[in-house]
N, C-alpha and C positions, 0 to 999 in steps of 0.2 A: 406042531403047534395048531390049536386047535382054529376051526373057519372064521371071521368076520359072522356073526350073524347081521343077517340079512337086514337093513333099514326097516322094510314092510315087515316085519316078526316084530321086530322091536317098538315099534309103532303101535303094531294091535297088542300086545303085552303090555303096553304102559296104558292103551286106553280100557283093554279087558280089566287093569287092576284100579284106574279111575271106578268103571263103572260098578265093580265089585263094592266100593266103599262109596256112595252115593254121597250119605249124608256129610261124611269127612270131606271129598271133595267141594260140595258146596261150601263148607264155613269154611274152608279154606279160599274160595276163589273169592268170600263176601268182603275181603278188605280191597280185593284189585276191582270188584264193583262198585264199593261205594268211593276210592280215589279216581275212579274212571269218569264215573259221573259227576263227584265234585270238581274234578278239572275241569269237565266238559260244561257244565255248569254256571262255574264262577267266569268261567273267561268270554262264554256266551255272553251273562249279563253285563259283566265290564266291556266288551265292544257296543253291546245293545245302548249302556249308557254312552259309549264315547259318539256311537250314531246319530242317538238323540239329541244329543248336544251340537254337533254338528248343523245337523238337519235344520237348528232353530236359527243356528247362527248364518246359514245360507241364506235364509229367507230375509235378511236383513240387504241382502245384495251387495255384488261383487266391489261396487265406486263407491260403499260408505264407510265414510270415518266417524268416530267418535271425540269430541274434542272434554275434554275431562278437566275439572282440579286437580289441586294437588298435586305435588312430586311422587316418584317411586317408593321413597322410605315410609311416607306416609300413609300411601296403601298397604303395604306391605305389615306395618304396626298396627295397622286398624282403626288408625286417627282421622277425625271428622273430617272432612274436606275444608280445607280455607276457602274464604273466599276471592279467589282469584279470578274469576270469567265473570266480565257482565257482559248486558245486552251491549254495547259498545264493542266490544270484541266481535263477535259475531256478525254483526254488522260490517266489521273492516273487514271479515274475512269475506263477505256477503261483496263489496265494494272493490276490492284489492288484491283477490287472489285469484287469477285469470284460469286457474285449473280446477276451479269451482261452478259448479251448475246451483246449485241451491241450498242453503243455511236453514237449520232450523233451532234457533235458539229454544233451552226447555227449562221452566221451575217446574218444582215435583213437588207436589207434599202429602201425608196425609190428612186423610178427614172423615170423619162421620155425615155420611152420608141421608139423608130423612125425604122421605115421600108418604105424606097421610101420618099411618103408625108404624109405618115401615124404615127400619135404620140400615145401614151395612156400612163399615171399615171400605174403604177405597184408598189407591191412589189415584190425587186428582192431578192431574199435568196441565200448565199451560201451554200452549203451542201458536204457531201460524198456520194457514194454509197450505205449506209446501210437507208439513207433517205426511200428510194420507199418501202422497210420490216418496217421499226422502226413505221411510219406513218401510213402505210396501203395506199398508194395512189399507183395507176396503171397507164401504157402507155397505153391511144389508141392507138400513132401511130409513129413509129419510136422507139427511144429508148433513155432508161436514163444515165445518167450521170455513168461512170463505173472508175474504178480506173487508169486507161490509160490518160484520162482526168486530174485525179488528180495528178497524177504524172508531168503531162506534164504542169498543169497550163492550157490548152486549152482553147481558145473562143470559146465556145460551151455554149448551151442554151436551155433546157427544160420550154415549155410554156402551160400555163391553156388553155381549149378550150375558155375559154370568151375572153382571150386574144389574142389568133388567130384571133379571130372573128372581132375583131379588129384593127389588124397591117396586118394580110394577110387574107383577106377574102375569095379570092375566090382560087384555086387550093391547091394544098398542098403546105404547113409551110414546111415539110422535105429538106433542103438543102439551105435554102434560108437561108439571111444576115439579121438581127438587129441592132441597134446600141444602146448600153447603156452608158449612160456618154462617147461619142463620142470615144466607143471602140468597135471595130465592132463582131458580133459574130455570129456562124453558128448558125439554129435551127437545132437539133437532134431530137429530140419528141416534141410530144404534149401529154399532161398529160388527163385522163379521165375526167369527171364531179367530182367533190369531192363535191361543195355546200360551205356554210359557214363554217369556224371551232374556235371557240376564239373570232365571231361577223368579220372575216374579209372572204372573197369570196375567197377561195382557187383558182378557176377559172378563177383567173384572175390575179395571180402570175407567177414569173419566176423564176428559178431554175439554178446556175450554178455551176461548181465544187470551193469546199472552198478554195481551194490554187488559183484559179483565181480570187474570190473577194478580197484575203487580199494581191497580188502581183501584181492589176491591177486597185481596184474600190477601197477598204475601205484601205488599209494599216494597218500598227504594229503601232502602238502608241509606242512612245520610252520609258513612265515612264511603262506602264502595260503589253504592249508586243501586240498579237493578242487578242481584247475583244468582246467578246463571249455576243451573245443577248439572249440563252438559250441553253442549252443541253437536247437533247432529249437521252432515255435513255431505253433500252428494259431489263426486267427483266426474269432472267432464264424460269420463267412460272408463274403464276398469284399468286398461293401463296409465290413467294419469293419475293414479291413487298416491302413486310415487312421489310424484312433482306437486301436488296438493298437500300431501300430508308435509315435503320441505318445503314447501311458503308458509303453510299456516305454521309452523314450526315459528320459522325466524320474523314471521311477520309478530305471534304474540311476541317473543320475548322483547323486541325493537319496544313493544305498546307494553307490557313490563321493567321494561330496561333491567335485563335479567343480564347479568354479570360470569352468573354461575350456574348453580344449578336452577333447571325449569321450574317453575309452579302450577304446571298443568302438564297434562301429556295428549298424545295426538295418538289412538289406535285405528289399525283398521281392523278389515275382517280376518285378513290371514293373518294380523297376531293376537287374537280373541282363540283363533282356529287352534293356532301353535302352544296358546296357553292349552285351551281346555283338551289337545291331544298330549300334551307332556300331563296333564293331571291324568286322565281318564287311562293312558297310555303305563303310569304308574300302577294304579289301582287296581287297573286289568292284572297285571306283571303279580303284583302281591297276592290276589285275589287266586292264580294260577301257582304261586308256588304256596299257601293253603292247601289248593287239590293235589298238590305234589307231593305236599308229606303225608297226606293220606296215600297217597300212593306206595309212598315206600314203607307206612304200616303194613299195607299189602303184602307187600313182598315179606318182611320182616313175618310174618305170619303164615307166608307160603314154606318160608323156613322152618320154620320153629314145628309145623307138624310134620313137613316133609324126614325133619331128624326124626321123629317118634317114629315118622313109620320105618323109616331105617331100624331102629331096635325091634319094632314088632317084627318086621320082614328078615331078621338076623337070617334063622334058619332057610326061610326061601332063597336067599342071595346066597349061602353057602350050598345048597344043593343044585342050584342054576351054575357056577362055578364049578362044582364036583364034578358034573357031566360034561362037561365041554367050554363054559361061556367065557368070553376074556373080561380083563378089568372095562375093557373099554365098552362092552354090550352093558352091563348093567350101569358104565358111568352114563349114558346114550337112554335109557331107558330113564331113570329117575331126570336127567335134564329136558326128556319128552314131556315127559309125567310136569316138571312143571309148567314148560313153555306151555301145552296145552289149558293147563287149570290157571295160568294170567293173560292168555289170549281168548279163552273162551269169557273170562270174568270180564275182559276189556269189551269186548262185542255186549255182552250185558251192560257192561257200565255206560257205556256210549249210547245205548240205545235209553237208557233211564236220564242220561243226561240230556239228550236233544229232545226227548218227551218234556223234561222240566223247562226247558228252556221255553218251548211253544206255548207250557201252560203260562208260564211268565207274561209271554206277549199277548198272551190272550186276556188277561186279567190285570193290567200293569200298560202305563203308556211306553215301556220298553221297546224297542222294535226288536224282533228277531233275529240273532245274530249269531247264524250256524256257520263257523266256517270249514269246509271239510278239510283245512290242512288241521285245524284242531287237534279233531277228530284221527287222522292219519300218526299225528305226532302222539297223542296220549295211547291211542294203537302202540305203534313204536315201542314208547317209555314203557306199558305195561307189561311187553313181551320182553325186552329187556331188561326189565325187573326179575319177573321171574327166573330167567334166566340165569343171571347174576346170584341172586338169593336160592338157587336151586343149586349151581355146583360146589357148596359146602357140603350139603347132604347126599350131593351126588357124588362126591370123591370120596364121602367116609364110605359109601356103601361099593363103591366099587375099590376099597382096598381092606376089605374086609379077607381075612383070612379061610379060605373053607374049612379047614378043621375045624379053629377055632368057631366057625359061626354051625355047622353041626352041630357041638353039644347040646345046641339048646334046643334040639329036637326033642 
């Protein structure tokens, strides 16, 4: 019975006959590069988004809740908010809920914004003072909305730098006129960079004391009083996020006399977290199995020439057998032949996918999101692609008959 050939024979015979056939090897390994780097790719960007999203929702800090309208169902369908929260609520929660540090009742609306010839779309919010703490947002320039204002109902106006950038470009915003729903208003600050927060551009918002948007822009509604578009809500310190969120809980529904289901809901920061990673965490998931059926085109393709070259190579595998070779050296040689042309295509793919990804962050407010088990995993999957899609055409060629594959010399 003829010897085992030798590993290292079998190794350089399978890559002397890669190199022999250049251009063939290359389109054959171009489906395991482009599944390589769309895996590498899409699942970079779906972390990058689950990052950034995170990232925005940190900065809102660890002790704040959100206190909201509405029931679940009704988010969920996409129905307006009821009016369920006014300023009276907030206020109890302000007065009566002993695991609270600070309330910040908020109306939101939009409005067309005017300075000179100058318009821009804004949200404008009304607030208190504990806004610029509860939030985490700072003044560049000038200064925030303070309880003198509140008291006074003042026309006064805290604006985003996008929004400067827009209504007064050039000198300084500090002292100059606005006009909102044709009510004219000082600016006093400008607000830092904030970025996105909730998917809307903090930078490009307006800010003014709450007892002037409901005695000058939004007004009391006579069935429900002043209603509230959410309460912001600071908790003693991070662990009483708990005991905060169950009082303000059974405190509204007491001040609802809510029977059944809530009319508002109470979130914090780790169920905003738990939403946007169960969303971003899907997307990712979908986004990676996209690069996975490119992948198994890959393969499916490493096959499909790998059989042809079985036919062309009829005569060579029947004269390699003639002399000596067993089933098992040429079944070792074509399953080399593929591992190499989808671990070689993997290293290509992965190197084009973490190059996309950079160019991504570089151009895109995406953060960079390489992770090397990624990377190690789509390594893996493409060598055991090949693999797999290699010993079809590696068992027909290693049970080829030498006679039979002779004639076709």
């Amino acid at each position: 019975m003829p010897a085992k050939l030798p590993m290292r024979e079998t190794v350089g015979m399978a890559l002397a006959t890669l190199r022999a056939n250049r251009l063939r090897s290359l389109l054959t390994m171009l489906g395991i590069v482009i599944g390589n780097a769309s895996v590498i790719t899409l699942v970079g960007v779906g972390r990058g988004a689950q990052n950034l999203a995170e990232g925005q929702l940190n900065t809102l800090g660890a002790n704040v809740l959100f206190v909201v309208p509405g029931n679940n169902d009704s988010r969920r369908r996409g129905i307006d908010f009821p009016k369920t929260l006014v300023l009276e609520d907030a206020e109890a929660i302000a007065e009566q809920v002993p695991s609270v540090r600070r309330v910040v009742p908020q109306i939101t609306l939009s409005a067309v914004l005017q300075a000179g010839a100058k318009s821009a779309s804004a949200t404008v919010s009304g607030i208190n003072p504990a806004f610029l703490t509860v939030r985490r947002f700072e003044v560049a320039r000038g200064r925030f909305i303070d309880q003198r204002d509140m008291d006074g109902a003042r026309n006064v106006v805290v604006i985003g730098p996008d929004l400067k950038q827009k209504l007064l470009p050039s000198g300084s915003a500090i002292g100059q006129r606005i006009r909102i729903r044709n009510q004219g208003f000082e600016v006093i600050g400008v607000m830092a960079p904030k970025g996105a927060v909730f998917g809307q551009n903090q930078d490009e918002a307006a800010y003014i004391p709450l007892t002037t948007m409901v005695s000058k822009l939004s007004g009391r509604d006579p069935t429900y009083g002043v209603s509230l578009n959410f309460i912001s809500v600071e908790a003693v310190d991070e662990a009483s996020t708990g005991a905060a969120k169950f009082q303000i809980t059974n405190l509204l529904r007491q001040r609802h006399n809510i029977l059944r289901e809530d009319d508002f809901a109470v979130r914090s920061q780790k169920d905003a977290l738990s939403i946007v990673g169960t969303i971003t965490g899907g997307l990712t998931l979908m986004l990676g199995a996209i690069g996975a059926i490119s992948l198994l085109v890959g393969g499916i393709g490493i096959m499909n020439i790998m059989l042809v070259s079985v036919s062309e190579r009829t005569s060579e595998i029947g004269l390699r057998k003639a002399i000596g070779a067993r089933s098992s050296d040429v079944l070792t040689q074509f399953l080399v032949e593929a591992l190499v042309l989808s671990t070689l295509g993997g290293l290509i793919g992965s190197g084009l996918g973490l190059s996309a990804i950079a160019i991504v962050a570089a151009i895109t407010p995406l953060p960079a999101a390489i992770g090397t088990s990624s990377v190690l995993v789509t390594m893996g999957l493409s060598g055991t692609i090949g693999l797999v899609f290699g010993v079809l055409p590696a068992r027909r060629a290693a049970r080829l008959d030498p006679i039979t594959a002779l004639r076709s010399l």
